[in-house]
C-alpha positions in Angstrom: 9.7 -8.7 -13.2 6.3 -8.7 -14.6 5.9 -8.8 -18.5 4.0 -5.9 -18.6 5.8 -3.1 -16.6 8.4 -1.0 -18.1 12.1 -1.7 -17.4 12.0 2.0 -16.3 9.3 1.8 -14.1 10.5 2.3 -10.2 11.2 -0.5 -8.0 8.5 0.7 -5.8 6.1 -0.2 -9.0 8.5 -3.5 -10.4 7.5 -5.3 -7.0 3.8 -4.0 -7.0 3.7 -5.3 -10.8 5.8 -8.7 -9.5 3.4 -9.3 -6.6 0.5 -8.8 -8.6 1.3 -11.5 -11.1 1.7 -14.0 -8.5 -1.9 -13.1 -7.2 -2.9 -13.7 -10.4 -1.2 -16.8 -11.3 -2.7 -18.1 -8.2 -6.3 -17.0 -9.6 -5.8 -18.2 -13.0 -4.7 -21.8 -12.0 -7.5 -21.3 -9.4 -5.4 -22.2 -6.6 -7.4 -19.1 -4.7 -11.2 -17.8 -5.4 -11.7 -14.5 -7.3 -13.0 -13.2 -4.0 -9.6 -13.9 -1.9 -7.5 -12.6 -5.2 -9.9 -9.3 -5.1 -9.0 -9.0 -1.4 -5.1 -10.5 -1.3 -4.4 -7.6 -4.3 -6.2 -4.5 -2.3 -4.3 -5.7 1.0 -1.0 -6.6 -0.4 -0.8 -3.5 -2.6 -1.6 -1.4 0.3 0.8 -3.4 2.5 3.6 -2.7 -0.1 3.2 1.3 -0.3 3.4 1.0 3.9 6.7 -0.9 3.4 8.2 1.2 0.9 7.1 4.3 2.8 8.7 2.5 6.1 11.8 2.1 4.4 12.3 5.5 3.2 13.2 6.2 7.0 15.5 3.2 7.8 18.3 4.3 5.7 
């Protein structure tokens, strides 16, 4: 979990926040250009809502 969301937060959000500090990690070491972390975060944030969404119905 990331060390800036809340231990309340929903898991929906934990994994957002969790995916989010990998981009970032990748940035910050600068394994990946800004540009491709801009675009990785707005794509994989996206992708994640679809997937949580998607597995609301496959209970």
């Amino acid at each position: 979990m990331g060390w800036g969301i809340s231990p309340k937060a929903t898991n929906k959000e934990k994994l957002k926040a969790e995916m989010a500090d990998y981009l970032n990690g990748l940035n910050s070491t600068g394994e990946i250009s800004y540009e491709v972390y801009c675009e990785a975060f707005d794509f994989s944030m996206k992708l994640l809502d679809q997937m949580y969404e998607l597995g609301k119905f496959e209970k």
